[in-house]
N, CA, C and O atoms as a printed pandas DataFrame, in Angstrom:
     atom_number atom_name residue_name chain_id  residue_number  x_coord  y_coord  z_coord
0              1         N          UNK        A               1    0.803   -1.191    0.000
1              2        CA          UNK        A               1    0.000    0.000    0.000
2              3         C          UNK        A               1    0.856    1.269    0.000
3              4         O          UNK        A               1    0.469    2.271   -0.602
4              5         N          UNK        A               2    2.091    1.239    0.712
5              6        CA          UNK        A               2    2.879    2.251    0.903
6              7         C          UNK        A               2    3.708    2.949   -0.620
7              8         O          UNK        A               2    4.194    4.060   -0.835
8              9         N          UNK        A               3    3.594    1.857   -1.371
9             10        CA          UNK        A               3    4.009    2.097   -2.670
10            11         C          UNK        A               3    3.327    2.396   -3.293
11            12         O          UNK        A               3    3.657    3.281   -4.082
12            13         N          UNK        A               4    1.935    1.855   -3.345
13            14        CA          UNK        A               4    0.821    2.585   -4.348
14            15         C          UNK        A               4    0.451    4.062   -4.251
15            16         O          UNK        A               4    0.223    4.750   -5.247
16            17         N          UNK        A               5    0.389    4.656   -2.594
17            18        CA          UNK        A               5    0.636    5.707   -2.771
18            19         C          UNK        A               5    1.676    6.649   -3.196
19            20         O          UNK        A               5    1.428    7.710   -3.768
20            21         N          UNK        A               6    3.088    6.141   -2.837
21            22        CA          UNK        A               6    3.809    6.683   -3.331
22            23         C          UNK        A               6    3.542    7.017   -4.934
23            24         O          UNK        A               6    3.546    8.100   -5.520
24            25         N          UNK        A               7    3.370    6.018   -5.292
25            26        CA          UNK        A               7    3.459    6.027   -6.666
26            27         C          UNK        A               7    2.025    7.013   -7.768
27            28         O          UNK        A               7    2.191    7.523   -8.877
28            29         N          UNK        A               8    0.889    6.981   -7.030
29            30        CA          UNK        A               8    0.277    8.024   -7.362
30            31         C          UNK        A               8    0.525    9.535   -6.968
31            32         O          UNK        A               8    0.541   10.472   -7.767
32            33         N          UNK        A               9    0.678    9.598   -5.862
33            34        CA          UNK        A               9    1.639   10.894   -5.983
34            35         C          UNK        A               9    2.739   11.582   -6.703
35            36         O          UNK        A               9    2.960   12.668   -7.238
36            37         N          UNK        A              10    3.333   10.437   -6.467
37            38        CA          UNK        A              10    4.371   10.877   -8.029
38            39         C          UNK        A              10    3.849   11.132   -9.196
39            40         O          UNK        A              10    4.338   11.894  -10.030
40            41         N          UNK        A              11    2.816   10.497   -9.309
41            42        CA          UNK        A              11    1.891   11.080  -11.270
42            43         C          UNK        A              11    2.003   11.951  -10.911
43            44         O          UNK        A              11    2.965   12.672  -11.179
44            45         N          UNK        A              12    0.830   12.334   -9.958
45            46        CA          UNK        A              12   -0.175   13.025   -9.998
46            47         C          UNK        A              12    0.506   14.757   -9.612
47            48         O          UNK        A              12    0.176   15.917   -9.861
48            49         N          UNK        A              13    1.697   14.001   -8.818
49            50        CA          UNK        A              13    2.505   15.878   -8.617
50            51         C          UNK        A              13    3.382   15.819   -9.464
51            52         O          UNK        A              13    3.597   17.014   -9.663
52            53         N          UNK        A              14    4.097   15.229  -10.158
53            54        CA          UNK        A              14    5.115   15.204  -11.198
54            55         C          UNK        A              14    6.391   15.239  -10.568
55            56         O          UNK        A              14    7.142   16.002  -11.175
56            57         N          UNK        A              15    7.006   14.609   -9.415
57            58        CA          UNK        A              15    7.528   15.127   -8.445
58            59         C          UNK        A              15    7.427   13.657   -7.609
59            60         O          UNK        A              15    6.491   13.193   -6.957
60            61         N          UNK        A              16    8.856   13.084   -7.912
61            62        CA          UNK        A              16    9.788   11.822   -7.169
62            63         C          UNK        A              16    9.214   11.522   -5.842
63            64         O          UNK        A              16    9.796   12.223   -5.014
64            65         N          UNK        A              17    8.190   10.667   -5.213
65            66        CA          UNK        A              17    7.754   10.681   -3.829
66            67         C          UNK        A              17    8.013    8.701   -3.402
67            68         O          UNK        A              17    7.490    7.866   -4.140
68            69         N          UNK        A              18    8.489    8.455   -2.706
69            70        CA          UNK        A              18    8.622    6.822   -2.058
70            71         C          UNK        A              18    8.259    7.020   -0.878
71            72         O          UNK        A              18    8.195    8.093   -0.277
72            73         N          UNK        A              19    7.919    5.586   -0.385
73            74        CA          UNK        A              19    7.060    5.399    1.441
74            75         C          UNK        A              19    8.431    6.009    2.402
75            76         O          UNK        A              19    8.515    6.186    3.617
76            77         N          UNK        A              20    9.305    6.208    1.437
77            78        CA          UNK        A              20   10.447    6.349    3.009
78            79         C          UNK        A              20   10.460    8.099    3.009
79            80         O          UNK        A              20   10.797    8.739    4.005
80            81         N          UNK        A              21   10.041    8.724    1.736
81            82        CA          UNK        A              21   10.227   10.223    1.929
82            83         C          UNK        A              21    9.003   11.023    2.589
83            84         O          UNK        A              21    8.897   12.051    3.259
84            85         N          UNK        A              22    7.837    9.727    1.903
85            86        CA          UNK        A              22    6.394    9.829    3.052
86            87         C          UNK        A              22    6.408    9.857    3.977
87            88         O          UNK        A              22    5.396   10.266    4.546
88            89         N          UNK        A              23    8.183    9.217    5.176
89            90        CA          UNK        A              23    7.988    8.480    5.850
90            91         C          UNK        A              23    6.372    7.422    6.215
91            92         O          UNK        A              23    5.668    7.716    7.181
92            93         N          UNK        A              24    6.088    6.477    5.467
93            94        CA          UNK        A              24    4.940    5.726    5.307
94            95         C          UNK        A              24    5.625    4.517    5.873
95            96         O          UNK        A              24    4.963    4.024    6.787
96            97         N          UNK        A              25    6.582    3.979    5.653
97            98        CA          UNK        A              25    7.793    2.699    6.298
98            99         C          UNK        A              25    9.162    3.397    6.543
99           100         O          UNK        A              25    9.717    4.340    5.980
100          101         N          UNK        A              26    9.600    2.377    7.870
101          102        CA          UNK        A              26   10.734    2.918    8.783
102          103         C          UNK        A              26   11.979    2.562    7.018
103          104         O          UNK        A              26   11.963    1.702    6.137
104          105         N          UNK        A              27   12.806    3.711    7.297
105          106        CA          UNK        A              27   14.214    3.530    6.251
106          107         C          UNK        A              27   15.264    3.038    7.169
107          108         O          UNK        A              27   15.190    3.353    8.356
108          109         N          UNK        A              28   16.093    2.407    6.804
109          110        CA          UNK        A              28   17.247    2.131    7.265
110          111         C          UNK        A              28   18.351    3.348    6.422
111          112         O          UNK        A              28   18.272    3.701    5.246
112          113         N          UNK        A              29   19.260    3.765    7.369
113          114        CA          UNK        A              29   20.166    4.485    6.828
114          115         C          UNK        A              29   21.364    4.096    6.664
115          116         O          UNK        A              29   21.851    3.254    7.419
116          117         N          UNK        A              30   22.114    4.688    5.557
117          118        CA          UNK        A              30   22.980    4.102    5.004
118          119         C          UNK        A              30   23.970    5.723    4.698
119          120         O          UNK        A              30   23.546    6.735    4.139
120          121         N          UNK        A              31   24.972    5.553    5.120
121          122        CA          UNK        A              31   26.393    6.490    4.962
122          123         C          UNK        A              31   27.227    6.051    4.184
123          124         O          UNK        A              31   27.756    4.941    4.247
124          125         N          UNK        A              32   27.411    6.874    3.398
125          126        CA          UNK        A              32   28.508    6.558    2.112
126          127         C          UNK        A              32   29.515    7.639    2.112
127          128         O          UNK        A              32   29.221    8.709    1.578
128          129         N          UNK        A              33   30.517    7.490    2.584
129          130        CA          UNK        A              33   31.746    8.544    2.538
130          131         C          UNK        A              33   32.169    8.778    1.253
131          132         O          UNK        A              33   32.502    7.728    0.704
132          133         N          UNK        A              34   32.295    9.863    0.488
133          134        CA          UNK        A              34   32.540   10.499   -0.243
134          135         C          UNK        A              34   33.605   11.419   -0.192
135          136         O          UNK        A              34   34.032   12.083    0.753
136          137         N          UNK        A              35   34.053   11.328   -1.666
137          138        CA          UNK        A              35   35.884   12.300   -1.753
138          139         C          UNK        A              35   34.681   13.570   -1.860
139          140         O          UNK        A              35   33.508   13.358   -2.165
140          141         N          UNK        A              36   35.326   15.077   -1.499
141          142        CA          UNK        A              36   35.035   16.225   -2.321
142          143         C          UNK        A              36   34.716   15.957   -3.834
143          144         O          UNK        A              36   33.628   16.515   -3.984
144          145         N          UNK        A              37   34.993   15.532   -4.758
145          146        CA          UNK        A              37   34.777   15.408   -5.904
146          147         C          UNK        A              37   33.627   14.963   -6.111
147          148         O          UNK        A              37   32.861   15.708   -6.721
148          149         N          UNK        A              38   33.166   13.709   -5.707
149          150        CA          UNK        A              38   32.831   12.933   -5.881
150          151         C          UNK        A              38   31.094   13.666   -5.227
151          152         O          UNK        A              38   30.094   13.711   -5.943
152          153         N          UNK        A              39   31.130   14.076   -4.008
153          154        CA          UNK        A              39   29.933   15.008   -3.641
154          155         C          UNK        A              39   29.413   16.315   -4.231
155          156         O          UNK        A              39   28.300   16.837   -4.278
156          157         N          UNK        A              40   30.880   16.720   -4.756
157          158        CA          UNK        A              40   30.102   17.814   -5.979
158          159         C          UNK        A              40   29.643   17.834   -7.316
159          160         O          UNK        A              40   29.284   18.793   -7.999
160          161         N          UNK        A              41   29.748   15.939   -7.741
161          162        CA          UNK        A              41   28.982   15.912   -8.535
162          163         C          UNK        A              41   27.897   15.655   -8.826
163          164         O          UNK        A              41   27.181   15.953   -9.783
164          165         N          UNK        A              42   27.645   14.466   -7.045
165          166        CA          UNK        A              42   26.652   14.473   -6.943
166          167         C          UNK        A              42   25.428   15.175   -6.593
167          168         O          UNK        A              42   24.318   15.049   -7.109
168          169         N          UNK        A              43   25.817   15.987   -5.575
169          170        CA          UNK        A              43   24.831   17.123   -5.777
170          171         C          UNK        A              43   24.354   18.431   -6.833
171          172         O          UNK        A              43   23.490   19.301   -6.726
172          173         N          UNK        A              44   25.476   18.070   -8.010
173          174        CA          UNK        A              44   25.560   18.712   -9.198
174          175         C          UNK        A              44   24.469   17.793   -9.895
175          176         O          UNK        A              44   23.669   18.386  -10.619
176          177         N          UNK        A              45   24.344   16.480   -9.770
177          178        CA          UNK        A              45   23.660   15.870  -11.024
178          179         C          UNK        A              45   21.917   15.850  -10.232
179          180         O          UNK        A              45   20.825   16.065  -10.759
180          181         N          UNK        A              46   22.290   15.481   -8.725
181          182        CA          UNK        A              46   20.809   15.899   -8.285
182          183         C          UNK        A              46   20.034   17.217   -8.653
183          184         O          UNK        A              46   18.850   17.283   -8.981
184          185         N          UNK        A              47   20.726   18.017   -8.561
185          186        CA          UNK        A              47   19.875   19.599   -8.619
186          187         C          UNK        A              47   19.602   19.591  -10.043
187          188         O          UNK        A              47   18.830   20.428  -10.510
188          189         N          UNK        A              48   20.172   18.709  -10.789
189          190        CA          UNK        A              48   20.365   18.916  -12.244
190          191         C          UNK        A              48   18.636   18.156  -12.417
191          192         O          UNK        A              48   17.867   18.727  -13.190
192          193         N          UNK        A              49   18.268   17.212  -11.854
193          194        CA          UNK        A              49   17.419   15.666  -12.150
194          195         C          UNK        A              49   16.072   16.628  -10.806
195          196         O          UNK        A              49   14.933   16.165  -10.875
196          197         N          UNK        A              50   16.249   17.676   -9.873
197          198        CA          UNK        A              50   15.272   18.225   -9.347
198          199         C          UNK        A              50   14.979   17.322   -8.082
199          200         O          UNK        A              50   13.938   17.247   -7.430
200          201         N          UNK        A              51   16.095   16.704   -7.925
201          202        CA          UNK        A              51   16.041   15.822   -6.502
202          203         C          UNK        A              51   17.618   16.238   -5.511
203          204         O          UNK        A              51   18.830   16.359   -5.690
204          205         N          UNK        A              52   16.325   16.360   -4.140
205          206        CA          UNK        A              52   17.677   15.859   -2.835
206          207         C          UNK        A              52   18.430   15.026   -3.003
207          208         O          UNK        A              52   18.090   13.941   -3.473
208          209         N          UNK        A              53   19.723   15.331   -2.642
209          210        CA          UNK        A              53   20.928   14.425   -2.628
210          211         C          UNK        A              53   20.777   12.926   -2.893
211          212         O          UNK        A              53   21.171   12.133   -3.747
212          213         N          UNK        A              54   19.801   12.876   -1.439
213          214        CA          UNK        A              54   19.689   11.441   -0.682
214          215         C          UNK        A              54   18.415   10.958   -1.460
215          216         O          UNK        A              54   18.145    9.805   -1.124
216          217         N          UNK        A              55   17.578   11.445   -2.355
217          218        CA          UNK        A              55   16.897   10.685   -3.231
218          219         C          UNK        A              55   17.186   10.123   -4.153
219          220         O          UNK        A              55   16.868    9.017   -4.592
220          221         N          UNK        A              56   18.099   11.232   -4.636
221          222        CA          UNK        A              56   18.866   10.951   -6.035
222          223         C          UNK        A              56   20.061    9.475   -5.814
223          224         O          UNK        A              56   20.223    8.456   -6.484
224          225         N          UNK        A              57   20.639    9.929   -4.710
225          226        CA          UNK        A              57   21.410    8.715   -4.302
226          227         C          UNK        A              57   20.792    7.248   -3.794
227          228         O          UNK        A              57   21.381    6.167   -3.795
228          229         N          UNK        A              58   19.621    7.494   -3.423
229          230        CA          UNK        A              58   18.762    6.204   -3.487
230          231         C          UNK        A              58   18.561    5.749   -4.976
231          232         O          UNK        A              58   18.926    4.612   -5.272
232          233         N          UNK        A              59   18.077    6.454   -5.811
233          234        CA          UNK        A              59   17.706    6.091   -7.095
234          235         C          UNK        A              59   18.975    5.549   -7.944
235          236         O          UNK        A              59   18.752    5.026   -9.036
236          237         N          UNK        A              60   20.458    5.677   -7.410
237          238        CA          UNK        A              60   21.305    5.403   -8.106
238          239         C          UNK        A              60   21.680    4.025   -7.880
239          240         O          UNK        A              60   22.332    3.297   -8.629
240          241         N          UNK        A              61   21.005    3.669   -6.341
241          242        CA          UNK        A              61   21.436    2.629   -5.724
242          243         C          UNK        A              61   20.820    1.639   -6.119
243          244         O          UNK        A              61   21.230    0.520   -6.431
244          245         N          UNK        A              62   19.306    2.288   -6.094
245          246        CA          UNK        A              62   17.991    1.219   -6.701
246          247         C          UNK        A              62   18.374    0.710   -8.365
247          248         O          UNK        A              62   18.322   -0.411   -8.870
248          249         N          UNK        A              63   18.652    1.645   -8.775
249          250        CA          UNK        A              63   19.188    1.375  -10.528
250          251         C          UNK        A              63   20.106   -0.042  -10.885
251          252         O          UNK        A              63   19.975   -1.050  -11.580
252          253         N          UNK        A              64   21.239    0.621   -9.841
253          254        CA          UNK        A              64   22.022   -1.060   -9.614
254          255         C          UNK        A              64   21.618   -1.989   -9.106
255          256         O          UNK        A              64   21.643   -3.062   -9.708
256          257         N          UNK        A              65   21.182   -1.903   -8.008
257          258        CA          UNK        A              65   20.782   -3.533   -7.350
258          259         C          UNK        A              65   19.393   -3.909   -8.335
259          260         O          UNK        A              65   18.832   -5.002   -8.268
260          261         N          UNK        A              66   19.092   -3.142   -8.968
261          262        CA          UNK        A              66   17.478   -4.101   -9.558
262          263         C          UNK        A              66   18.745   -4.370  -11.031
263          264         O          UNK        A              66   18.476   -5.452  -11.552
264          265         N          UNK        A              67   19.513   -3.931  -11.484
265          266        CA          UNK        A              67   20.192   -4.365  -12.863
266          267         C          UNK        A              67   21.228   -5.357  -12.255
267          268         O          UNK        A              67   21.917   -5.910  -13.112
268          269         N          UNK        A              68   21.464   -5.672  -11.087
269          270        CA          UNK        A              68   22.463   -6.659  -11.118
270          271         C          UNK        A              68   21.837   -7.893  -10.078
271          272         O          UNK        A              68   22.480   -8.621   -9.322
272          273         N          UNK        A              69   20.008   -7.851  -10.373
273          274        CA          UNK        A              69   19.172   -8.632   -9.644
274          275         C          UNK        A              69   19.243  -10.451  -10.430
275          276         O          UNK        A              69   18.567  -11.359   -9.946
């Protein structure tokens, strides 16, 4: 259920929403140390794509683990 809403919200606002940014289900957190470089691009390519850091960096994460499923 937590996904279905997510996921109509996202149509319906045009605008990236999951149960963990709903907070709708508990997230586990995850720290990834980063060079300087490496954080200014990422927050270069987020602002670029209209997402927080930590969404954008979820979505990069989700990309891989479902392609190397």
């Amino acid at each position: 259920m937590p996904e279905l809403l997510a996921g109509l919200l996202t149509e319906h606002l045009g605008q990236l929403h999951t149960p963990q940014t709903l907070r709708l289900i508990r997230a586990r957190l995850l720290r990834v140390p980063l060079e300087e470089p490496e954080h200014a691009l990422l927050m270069q390519q987020a602002t670029a794509a209209n997402l927080s850091m930590e969404d954008y960096a979820r979505g990069l994460i989700r990309t891989v683990l479902h392609g190397h499923s």
